[in-house]
KOLTI-122894 format. One record per residue (C-alpha): x, y, z; chain; residue number from 0. Coordinates in nm, 4 decimals. Each point is the difference from the previous one (the first is absolute). Layout:
BEGIN
+----------+----------+----------+-----+-----+
|        u |        v |        w | mol | seq |
+----------+----------+----------+-----+-----+
|        X |        Y |        Z |   A | NUM |
...
+----------+----------+----------+-----+-----+
END
This chain:
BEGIN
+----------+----------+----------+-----+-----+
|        u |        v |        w | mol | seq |
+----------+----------+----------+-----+-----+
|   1.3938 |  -3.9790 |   2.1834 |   A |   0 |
|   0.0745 |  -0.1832 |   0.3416 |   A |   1 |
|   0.3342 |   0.0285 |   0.1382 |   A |   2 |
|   0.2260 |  -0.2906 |   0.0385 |   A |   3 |
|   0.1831 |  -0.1014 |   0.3330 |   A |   4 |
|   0.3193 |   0.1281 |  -0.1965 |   A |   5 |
|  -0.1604 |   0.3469 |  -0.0973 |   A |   6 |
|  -0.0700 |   0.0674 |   0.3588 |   A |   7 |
|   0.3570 |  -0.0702 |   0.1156 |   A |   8 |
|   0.1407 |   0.2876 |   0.1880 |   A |   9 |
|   0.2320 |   0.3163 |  -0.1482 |   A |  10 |
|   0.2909 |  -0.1677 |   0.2185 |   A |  11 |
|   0.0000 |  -0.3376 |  -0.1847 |   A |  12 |
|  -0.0275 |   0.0893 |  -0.3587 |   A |  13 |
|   0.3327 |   0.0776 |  -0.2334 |   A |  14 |
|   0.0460 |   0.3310 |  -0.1513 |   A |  15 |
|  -0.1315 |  -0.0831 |  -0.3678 |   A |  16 |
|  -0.3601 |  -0.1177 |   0.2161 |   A |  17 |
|   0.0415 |   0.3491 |   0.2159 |   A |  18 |
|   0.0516 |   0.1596 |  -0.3237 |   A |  19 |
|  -0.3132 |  -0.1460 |  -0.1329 |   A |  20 |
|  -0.2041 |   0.0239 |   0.3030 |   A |  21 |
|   0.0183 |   0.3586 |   0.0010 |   A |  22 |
|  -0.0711 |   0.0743 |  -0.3859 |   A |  23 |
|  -0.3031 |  -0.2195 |   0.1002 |   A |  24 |
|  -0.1112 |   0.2497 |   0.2244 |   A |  25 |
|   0.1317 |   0.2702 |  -0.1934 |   A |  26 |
|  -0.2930 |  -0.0907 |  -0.2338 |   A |  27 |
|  -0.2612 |  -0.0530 |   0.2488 |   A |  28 |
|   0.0528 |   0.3322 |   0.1413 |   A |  29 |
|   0.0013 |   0.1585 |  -0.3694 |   A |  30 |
|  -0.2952 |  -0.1754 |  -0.0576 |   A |  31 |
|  -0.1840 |   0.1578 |   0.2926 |   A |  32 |
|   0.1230 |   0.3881 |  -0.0611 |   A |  33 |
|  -0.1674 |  -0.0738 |  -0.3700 |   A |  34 |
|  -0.3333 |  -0.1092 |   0.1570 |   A |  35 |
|  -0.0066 |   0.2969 |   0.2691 |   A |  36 |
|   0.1044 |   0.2180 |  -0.3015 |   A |  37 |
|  -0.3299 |  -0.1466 |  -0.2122 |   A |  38 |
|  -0.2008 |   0.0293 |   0.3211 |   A |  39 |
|   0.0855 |   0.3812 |   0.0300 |   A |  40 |
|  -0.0547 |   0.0749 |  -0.3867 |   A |  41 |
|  -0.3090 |  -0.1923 |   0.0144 |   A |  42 |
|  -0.1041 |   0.1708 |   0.3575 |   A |  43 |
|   0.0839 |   0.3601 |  -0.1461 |   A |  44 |
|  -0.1506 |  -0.0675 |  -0.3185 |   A |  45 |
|  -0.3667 |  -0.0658 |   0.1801 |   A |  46 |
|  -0.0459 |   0.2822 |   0.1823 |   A |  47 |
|   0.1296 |   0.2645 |  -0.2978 |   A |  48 |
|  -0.2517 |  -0.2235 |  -0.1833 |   A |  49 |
|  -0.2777 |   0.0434 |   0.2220 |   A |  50 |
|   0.1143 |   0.3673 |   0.0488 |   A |  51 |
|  -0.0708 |   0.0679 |  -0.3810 |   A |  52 |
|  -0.3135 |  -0.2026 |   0.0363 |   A |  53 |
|  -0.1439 |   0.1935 |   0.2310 |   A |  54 |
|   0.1316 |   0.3784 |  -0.1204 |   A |  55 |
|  -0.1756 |  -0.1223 |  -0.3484 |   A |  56 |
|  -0.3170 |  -0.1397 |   0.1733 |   A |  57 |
|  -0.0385 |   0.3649 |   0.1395 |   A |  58 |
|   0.1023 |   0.1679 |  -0.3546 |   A |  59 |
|  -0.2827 |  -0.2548 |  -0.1460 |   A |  60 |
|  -0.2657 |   0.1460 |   0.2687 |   A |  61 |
|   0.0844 |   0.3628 |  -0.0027 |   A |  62 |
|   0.0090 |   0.0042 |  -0.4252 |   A |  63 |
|  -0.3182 |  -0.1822 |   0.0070 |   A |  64 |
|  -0.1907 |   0.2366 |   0.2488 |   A |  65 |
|   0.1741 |   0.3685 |  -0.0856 |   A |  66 |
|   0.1494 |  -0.0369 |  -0.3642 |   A |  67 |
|  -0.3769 |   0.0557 |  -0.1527 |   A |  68 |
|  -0.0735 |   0.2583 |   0.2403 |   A |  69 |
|   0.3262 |   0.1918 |  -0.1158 |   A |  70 |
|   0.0183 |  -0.0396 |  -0.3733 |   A |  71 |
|  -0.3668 |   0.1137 |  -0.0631 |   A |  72 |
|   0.0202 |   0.3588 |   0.1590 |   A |  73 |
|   0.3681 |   0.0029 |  -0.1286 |   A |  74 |
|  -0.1453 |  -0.0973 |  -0.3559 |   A |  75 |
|  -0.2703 |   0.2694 |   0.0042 |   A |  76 |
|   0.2896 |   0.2457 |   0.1045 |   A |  77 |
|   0.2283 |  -0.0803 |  -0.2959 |   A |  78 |
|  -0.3043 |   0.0088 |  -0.2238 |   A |  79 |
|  -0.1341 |   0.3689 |   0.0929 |   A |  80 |
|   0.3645 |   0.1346 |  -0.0099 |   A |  81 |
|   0.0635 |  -0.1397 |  -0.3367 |   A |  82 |
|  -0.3539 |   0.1697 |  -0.1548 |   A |  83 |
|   0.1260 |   0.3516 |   0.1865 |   A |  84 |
|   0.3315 |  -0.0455 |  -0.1623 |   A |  85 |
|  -0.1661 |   0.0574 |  -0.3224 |   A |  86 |
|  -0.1660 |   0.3351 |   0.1171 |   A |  87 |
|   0.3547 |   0.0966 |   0.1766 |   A |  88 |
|   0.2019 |   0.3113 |  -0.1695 |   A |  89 |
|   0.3234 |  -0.1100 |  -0.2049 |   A |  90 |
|   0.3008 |  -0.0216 |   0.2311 |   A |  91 |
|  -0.1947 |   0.1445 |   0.3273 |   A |  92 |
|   0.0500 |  -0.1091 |   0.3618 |   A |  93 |
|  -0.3872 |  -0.1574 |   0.0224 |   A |  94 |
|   0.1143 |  -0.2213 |  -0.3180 |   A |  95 |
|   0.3374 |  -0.0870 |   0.1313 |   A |  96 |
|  -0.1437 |  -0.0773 |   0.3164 |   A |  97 |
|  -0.2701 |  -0.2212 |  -0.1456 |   A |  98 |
|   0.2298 |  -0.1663 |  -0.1802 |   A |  99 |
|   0.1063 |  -0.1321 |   0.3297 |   A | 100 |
|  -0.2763 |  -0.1206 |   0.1229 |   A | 101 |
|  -0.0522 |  -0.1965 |  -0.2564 |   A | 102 |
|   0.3247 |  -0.1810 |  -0.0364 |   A | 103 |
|  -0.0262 |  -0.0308 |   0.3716 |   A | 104 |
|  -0.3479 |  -0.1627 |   0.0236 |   A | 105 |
|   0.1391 |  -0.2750 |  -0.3080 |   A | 106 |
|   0.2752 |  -0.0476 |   0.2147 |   A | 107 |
|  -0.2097 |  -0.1287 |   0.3120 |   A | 108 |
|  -0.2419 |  -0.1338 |  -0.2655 |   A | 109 |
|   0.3224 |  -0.2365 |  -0.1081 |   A | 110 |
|   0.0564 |  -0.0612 |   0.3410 |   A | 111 |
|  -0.3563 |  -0.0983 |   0.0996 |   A | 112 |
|  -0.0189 |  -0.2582 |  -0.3131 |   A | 113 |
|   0.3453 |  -0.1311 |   0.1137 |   A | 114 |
|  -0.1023 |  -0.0656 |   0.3474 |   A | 115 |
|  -0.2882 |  -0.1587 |  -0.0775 |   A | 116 |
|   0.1673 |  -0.2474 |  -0.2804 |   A | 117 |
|   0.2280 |  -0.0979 |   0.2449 |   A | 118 |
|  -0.2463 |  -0.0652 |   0.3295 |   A | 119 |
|  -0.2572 |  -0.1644 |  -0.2439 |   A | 120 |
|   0.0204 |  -0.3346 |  -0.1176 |   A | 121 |
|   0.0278 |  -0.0140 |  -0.3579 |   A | 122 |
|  -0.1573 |  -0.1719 |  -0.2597 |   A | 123 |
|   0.2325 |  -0.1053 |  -0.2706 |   A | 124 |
|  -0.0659 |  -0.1153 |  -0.3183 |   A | 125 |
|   0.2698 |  -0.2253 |  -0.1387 |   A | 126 |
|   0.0703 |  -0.1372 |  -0.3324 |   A | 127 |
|   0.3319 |  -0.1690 |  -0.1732 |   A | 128 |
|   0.1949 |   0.3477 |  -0.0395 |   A | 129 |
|   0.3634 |   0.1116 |  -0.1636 |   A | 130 |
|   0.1973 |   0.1526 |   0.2836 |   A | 131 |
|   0.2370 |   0.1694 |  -0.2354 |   A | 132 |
|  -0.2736 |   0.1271 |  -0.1866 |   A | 133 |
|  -0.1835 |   0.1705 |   0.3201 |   A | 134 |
|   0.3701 |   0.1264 |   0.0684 |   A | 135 |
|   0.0768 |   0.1437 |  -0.3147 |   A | 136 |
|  -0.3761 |   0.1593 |   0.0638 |   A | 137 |
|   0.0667 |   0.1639 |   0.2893 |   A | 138 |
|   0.3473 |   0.1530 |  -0.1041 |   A | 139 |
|  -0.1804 |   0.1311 |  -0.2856 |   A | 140 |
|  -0.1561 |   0.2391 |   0.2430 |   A | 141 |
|   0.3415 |   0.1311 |   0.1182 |   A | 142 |
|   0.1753 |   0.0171 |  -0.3035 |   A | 143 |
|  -0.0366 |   0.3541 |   0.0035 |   A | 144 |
|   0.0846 |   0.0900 |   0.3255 |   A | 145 |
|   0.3069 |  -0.2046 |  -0.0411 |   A | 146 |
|   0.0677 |   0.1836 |  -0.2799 |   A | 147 |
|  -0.0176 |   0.2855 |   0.1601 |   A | 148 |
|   0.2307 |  -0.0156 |   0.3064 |   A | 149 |
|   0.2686 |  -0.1543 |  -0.2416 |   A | 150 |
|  -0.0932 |  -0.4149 |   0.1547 |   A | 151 |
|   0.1584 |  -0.2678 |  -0.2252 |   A | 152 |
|  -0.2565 |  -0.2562 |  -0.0313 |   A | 153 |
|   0.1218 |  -0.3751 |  -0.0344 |   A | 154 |
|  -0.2728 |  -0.2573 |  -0.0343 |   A | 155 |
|   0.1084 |  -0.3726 |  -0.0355 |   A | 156 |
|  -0.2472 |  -0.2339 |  -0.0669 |   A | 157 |
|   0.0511 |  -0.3612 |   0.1014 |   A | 158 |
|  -0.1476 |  -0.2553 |  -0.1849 |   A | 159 |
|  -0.3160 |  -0.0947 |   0.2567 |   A | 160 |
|  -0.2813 |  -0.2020 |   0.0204 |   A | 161 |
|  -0.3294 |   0.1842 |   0.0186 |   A | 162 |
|  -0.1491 |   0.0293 |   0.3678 |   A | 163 |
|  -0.3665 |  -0.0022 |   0.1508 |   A | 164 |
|  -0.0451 |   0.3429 |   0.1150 |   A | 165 |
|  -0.2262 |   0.3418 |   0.0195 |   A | 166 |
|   0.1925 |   0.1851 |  -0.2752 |   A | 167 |
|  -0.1701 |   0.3421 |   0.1631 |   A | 168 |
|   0.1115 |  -0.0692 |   0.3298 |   A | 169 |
|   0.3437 |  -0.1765 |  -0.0612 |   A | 170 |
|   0.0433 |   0.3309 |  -0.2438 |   A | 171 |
|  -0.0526 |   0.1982 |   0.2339 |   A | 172 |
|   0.2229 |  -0.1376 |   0.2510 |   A | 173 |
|   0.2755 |   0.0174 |  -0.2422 |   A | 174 |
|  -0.0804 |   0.3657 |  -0.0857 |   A | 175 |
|   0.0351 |   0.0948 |   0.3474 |   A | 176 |
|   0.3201 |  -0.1379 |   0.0377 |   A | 177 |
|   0.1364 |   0.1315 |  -0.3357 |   A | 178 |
|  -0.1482 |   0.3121 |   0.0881 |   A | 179 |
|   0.2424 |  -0.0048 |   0.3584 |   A | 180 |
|   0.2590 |  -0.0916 |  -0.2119 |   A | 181 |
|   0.0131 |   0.2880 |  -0.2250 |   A | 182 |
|  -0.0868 |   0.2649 |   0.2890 |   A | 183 |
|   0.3093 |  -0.1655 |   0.1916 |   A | 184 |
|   0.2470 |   0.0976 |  -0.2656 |   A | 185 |
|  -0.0582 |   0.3434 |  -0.0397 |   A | 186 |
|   0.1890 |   0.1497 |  -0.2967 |   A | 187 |
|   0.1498 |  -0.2595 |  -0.1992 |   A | 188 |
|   0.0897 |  -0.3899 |   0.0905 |   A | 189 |
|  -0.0954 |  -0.3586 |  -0.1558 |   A | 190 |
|  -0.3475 |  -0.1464 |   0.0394 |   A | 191 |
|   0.0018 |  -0.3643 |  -0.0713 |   A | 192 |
|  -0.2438 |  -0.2277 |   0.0408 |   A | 193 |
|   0.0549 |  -0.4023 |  -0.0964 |   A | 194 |
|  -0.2083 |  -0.2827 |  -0.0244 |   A | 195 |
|   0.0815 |  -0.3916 |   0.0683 |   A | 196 |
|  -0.0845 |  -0.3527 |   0.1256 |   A | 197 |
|   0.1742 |  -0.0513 |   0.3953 |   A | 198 |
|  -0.0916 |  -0.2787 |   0.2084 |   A | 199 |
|  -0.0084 |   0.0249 |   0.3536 |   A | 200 |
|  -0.0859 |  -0.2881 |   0.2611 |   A | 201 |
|  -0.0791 |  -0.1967 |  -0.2778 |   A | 202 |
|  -0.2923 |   0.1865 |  -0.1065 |   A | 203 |
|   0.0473 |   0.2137 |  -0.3376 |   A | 204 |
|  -0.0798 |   0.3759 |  -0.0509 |   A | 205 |
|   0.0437 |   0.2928 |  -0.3270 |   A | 206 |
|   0.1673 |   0.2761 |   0.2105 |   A | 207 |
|  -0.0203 |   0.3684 |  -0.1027 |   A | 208 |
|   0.3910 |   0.1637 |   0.1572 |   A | 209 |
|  -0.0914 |   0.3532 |  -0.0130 |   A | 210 |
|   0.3369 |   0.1986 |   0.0361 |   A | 211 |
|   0.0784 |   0.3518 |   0.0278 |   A | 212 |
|   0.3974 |   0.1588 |   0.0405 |   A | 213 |
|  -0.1691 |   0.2558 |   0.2334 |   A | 214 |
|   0.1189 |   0.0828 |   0.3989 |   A | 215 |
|  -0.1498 |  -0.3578 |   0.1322 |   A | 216 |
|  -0.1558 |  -0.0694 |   0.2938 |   A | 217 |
|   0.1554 |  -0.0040 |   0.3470 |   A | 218 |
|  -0.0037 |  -0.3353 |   0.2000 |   A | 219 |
|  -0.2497 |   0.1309 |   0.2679 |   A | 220 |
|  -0.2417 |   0.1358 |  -0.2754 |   A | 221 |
|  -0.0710 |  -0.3087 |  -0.2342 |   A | 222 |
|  -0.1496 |  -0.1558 |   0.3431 |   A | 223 |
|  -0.2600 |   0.2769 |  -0.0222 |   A | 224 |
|  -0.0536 |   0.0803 |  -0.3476 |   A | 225 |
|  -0.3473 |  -0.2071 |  -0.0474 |   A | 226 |
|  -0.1269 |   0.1456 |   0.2568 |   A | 227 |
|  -0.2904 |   0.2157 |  -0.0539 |   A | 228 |
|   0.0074 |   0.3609 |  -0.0169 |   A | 229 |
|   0.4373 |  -0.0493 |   0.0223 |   A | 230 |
|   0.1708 |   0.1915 |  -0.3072 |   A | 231 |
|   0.3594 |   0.0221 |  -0.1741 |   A | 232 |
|  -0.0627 |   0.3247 |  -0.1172 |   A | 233 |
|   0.1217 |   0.3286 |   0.0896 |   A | 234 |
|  -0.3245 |   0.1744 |  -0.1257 |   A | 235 |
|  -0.2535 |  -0.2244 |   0.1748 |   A | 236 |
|  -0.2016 |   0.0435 |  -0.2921 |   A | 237 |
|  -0.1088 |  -0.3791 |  -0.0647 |   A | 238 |
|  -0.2388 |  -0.1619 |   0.2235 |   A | 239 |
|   0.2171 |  -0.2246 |   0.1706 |   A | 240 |
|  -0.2067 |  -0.2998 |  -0.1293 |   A | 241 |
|   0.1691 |  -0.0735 |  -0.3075 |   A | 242 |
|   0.2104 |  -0.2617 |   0.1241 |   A | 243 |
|  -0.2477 |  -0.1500 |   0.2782 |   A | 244 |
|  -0.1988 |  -0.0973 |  -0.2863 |   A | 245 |
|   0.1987 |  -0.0973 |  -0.2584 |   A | 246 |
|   0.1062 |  -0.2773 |   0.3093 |   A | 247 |
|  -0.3479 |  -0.1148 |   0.0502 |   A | 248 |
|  -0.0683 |  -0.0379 |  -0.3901 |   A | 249 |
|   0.2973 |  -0.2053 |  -0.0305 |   A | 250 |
|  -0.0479 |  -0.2076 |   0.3387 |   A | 251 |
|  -0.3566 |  -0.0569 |  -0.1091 |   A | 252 |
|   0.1203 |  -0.1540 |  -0.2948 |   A | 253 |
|   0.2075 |  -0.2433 |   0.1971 |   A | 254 |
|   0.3452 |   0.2093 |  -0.0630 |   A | 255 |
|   0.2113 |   0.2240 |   0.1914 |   A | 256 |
|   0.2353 |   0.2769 |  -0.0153 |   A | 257 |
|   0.3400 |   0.0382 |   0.0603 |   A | 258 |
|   0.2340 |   0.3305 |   0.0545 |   A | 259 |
|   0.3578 |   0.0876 |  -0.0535 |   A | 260 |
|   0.1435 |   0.2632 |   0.0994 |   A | 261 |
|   0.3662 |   0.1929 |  -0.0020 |   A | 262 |
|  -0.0311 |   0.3587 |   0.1285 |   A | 263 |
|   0.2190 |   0.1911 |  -0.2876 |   A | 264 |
|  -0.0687 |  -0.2928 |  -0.2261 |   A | 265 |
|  -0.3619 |  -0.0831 |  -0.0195 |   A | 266 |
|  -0.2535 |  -0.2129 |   0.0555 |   A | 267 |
|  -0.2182 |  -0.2997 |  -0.2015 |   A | 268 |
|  -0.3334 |  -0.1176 |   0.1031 |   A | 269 |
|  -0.0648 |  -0.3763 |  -0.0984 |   A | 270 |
|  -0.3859 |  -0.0941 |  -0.0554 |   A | 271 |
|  -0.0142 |  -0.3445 |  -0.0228 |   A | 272 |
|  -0.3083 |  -0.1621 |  -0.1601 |   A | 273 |
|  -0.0644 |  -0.4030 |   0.0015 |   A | 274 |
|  -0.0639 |  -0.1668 |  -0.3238 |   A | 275 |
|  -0.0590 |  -0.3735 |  -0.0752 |   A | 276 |
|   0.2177 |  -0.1848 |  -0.1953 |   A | 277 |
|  -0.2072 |  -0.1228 |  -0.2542 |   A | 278 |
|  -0.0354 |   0.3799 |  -0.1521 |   A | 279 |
|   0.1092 |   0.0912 |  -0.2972 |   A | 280 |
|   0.3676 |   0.2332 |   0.0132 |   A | 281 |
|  -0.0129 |   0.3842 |  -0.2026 |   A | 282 |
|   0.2591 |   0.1872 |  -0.1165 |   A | 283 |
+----------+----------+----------+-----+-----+
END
């Protein structure tokens, strides 16, 4: 807007009350502009961690592609031949125990192998109209026992949801994966809980999965890096690191996203948020 011969009149001539009001004027202007450089910065930062990532999983994608094969097949043969000597091993010898090793150690890089090259590939997924909290109560089934075990209360609340257009294998098994974290977080004892509902964000709607575990939680500088590749939680190192990295892509390539909240002492919830239409139908 143009200003008028009285706008323009200088600081000397005005009265207090059009001081006053001069400077809240500027006040705001100046506000205005530590907003925008404070977008520009996020924005700015946010590019170059973006193109970072790009680029680190661009080289995961081309190393997986040309090594993984050339790895898992000796590795396979390996695990095979020690698993036929175990049967011709003496009861409780050292060969026996030490072939036993071998061959949880070749599954393990097997595991790892398959993992890598899930996540570096590009997926083909297969979606129909699914349940959510029927692929969630599918997946806990798996870890009822473990739960069970290490003394876990399990709560699951199921919201009443419309049905979603998903790969129930895939979504499953990003759930599992982060159920699975969940549990190994906690130790002995502790509340698993895992709740279903309808949230809208930036007008758009979505069934989110909170995932939520009363284990130590994640410190602040560690949820930055916990989809990265190859990064692990655990004390043991014994997962492949890849659990979460692709439980983010399955949920991404279905158009979601996940969330993570953490209090170290407290615990921590991971939010997978999957977009639904309104027209479906809700579940209970």
């Amino acid at each position: 807007m143009k200003k008028t011969k009285k706008d323009q009149r200088p600081a000397s001539s005005m009265t207090k009350a059009e001081l006053a009001e001069e400077i809240k004027r500027l006040r705001r202007k100046v506000s205005s502009l530590h907003k925008f450089k404070a977008m520009y910065n996020e924005i700015k930062g946010g590019s170059r961690e973006e193109t970072a990532e790009y680029e680190k999983l661009a080289a995961l994608g081309r190393f997986t592609a040309n090594v993984a094969p050339e790895i898992r097949n000796p590795i396979t043969v390996i695990g095979g031949i020690a698993r036929r000597m175990i049967l011709n091993a003496e009861d409780r010898s050292k060969n026996r125990e030490y072939l036993k090793i071998i061959v949880k150690e070749a599954r393990r890089l097997e595991d790892v192998l398959t993992d890598a090259i899930t996540f570096s590939g590009k997926g083909i997924f297969h979606r129909t109209e699914s349940d959510i909290n029927s692929i969630v109560k599918s997946e806990l089934e798996k870890l009822v026992h473990q739960c069970g075990e290490r003394g876990i209360k399990v709560e699951q609340k199921s919201g009443r949801i419309p049905s979603v257009y998903v790969d129930k294998k895939e979504v499953g098994e990003a759930i599992f994966n982060i159920i699975e974290n969940a549990v190994d977080a906690m130790g002995k004892g502790g509340t698993l809980t895992i709740a279903t509902e309808v949230e809208k964000m930036s007008e758009r709607d979505y069934v989110t999965v909170n995932i939520s575990d009363t284990g130590e939680g994640i410190p602040e500088e560690k949820i930055k890096v916990i989809f990265e590749p190859f990064f692990s939680t655990k004390v043991d190192h014994q997962d492949t690191g890849l659990g979460l990295p692709i439980a983010k892509k399955t949920v991404e390539v279905h158009g979601g996203f996940i969330k993570v909240k953490s209090q170290v002492g407290m615990g921590t919830t991971f939010s997978l948020y999957f977009p639904f239409r309104g027209r479906s139908k809700k579940r209970k």
